[in-house]
Backbone as numpy.savetxt, mean C-alpha at the origin, in Angstrom:
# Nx Ny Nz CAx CAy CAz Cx Cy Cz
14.02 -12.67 11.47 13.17 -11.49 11.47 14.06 -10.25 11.47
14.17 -9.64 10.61 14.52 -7.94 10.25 14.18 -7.02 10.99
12.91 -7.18 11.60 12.08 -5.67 12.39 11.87 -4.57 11.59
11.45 -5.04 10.23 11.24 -3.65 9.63 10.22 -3.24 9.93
9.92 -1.78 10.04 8.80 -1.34 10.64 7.92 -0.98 8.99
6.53 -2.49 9.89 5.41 -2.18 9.07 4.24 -2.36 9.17
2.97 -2.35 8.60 1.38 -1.49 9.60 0.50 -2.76 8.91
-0.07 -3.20 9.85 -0.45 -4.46 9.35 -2.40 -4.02 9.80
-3.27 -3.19 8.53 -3.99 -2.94 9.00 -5.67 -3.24 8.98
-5.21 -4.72 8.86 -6.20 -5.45 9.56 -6.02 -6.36 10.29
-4.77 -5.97 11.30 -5.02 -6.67 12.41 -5.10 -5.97 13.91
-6.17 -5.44 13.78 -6.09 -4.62 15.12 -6.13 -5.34 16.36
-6.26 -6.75 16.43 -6.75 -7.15 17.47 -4.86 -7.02 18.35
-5.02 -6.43 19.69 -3.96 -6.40 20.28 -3.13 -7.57 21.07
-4.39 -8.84 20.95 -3.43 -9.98 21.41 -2.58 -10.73 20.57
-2.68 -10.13 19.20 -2.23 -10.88 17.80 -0.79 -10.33 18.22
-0.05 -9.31 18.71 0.90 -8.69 18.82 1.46 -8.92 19.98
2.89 -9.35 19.93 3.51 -10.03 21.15 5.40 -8.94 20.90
6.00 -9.65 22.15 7.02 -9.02 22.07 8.29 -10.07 20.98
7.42 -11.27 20.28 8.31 -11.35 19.11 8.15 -10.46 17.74
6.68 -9.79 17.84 6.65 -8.59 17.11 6.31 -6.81 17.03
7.53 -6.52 17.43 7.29 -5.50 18.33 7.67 -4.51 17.33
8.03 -4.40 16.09 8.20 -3.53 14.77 6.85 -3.60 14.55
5.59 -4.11 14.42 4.63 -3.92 14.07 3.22 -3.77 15.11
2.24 -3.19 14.15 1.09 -3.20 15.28 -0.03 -3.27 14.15
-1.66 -3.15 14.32 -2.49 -3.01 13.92 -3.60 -2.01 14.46
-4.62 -1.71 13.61 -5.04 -0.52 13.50 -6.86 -1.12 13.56
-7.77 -0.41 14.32 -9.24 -0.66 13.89 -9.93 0.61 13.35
-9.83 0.87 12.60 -10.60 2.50 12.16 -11.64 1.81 10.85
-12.19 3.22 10.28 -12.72 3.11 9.28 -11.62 2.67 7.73
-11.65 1.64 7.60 -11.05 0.85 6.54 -9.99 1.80 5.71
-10.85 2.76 4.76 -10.55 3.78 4.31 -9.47 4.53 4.79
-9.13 4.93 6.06 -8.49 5.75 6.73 -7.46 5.03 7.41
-7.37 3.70 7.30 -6.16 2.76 8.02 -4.62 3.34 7.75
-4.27 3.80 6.42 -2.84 4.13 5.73 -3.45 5.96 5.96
-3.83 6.43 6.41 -3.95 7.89 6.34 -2.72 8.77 7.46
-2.82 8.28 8.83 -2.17 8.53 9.80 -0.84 8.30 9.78
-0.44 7.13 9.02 1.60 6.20 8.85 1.11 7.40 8.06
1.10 7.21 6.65 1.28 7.91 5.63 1.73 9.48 6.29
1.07 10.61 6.85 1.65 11.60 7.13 2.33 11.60 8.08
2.54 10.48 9.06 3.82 10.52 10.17 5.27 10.43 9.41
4.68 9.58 8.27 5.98 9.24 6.97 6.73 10.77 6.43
5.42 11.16 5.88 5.67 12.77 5.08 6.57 13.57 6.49
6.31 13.60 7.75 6.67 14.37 8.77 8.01 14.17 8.83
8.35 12.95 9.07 10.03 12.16 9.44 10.71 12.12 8.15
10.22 13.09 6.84 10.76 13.26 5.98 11.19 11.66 4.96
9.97 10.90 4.91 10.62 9.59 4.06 9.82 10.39 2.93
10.47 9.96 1.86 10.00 10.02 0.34 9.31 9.26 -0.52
9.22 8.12 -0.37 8.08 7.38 -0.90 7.70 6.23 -0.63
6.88 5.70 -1.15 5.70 4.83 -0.39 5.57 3.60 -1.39
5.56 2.25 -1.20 4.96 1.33 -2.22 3.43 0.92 -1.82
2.39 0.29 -1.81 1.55 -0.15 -2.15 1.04 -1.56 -2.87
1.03 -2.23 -1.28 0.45 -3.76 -2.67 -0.48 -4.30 -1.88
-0.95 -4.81 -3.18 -2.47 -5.49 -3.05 -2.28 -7.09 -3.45
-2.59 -7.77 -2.97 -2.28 -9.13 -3.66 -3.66 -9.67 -4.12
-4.70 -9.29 -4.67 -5.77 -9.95 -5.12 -6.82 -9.00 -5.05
-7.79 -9.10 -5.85 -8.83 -7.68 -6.24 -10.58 -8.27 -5.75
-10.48 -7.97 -4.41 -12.08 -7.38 -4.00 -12.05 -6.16 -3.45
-13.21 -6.13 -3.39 -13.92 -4.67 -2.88 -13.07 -3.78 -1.24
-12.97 -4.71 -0.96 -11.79 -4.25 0.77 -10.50 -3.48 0.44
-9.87 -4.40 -0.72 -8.59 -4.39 -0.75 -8.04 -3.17 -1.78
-9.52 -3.58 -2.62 -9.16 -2.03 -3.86 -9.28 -0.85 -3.38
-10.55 -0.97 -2.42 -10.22 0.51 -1.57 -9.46 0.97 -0.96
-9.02 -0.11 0.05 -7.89 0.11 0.61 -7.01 0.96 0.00
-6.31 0.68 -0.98 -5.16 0.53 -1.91 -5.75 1.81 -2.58
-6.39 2.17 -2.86 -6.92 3.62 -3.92 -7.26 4.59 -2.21
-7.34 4.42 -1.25 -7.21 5.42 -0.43 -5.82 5.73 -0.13
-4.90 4.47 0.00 -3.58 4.76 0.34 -2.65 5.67 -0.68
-3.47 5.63 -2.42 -2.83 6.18 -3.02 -3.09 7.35 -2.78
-4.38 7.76 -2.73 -4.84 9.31 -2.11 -4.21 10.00 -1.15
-3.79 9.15 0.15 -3.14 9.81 1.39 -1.61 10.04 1.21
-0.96 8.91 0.07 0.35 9.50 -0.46 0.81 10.40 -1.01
-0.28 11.13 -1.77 -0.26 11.85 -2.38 -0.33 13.40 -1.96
-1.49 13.27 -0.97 -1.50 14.46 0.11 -0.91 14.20 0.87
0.07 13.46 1.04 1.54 13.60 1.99 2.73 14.01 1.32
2.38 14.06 -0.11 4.03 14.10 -0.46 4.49 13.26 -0.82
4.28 12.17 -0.78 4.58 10.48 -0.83 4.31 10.40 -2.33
6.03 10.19 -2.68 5.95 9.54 -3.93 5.63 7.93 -4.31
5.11 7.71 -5.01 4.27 6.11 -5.22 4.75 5.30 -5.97
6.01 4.64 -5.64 6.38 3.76 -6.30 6.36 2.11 -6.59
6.06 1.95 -8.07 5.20 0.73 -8.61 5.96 -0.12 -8.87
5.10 -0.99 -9.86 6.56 -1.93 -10.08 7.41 -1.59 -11.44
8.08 -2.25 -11.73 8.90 -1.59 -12.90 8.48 -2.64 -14.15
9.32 -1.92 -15.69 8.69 -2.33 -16.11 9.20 -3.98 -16.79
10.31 -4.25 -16.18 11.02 -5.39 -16.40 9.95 -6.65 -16.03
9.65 -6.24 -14.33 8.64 -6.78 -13.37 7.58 -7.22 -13.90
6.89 -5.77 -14.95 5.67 -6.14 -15.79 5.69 -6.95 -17.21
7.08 -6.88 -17.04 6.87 -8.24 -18.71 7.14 -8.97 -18.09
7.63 -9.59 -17.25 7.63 -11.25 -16.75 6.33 -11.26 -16.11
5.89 -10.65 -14.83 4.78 -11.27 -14.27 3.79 -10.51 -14.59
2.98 -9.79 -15.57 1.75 -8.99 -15.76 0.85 -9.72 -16.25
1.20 -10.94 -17.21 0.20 -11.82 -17.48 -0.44 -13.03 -16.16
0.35 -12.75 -14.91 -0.43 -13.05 -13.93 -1.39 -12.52 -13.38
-1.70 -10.86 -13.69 -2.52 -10.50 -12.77 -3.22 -9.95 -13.84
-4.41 -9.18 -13.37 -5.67 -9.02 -13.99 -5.20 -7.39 -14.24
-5.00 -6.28 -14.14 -4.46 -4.90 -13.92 -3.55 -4.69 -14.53
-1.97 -5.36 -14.62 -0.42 -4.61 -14.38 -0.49 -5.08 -16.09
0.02 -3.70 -16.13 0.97 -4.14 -17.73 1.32 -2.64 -17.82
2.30 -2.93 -19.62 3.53 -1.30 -19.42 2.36 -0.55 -20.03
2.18 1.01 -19.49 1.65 1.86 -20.03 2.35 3.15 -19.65
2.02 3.98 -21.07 2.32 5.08 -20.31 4.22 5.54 -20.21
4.87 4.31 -20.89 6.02 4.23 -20.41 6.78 4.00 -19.43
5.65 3.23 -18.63 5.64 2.67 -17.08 5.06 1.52 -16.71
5.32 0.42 -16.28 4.20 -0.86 -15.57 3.49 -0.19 -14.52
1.74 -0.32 -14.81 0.94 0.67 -13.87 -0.26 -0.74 -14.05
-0.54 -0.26 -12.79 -1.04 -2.20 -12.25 -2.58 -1.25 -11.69
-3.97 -1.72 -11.99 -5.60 -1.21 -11.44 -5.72 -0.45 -13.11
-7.02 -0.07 -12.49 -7.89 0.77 -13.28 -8.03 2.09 -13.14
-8.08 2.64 -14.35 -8.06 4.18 -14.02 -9.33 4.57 -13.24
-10.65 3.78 -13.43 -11.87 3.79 -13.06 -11.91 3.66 -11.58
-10.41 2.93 -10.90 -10.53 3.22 -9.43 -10.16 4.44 -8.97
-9.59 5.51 -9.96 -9.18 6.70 -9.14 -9.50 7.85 -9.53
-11.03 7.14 -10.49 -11.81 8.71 -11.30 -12.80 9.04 -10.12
């Protein structure tokens, strides 16, 4: 274990969290707003950017993931994706990612109209 510090935010329950994991915690809020609070503590302590992943597409997870891009954005938080090497080997795995744009850009524009 590394201890990298990271926000695991659906697991708020506080007995899930012990002192073998003490880099992380979980969060119970409104879904939407889980990455809102890291996100500008991030922008504050001066980090520069942010990744974002989703590993599979329902309704929880896309929001999730299209709010976090929102709160990066009004933080300052640059959003970095995958590249586009990444997207010619694995894009025909997923339903979203392929090169556009001159970039591998993974969802729908329809999630962030």
């Amino acid at each position: 274990v590394y201890g990298i510090p990271n926000l695991h935010c659906s697991g708020g329950n506080p007995l899930s969290w012990t002192l073998a994991t003490p880099h992380a915690f979980g969060l119970h809020l409104p879904f939407q707003f889980y990455s809102r609070a890291p996100l500008n503590q991030a922008s504050l302590l001066n980090f520069s950017s942010v990744v974002i992943l989703r590993d599979y597409d329902w309704s929880f997870v896309r929001t999730s993931a299209v709010s976090a891009a929102e709160w990066s954005r009004m933080a300052t938080l640059r959003l970095v994706g995958p590249t586009e090497r990444w997207c010619f080997r694995w894009s025909n795995k997923t339903r979203t990612c392929g090169v556009r744009s001159g970039g591998c850009r993974c969802g729908l524009q329809s999630e962030f109209d």
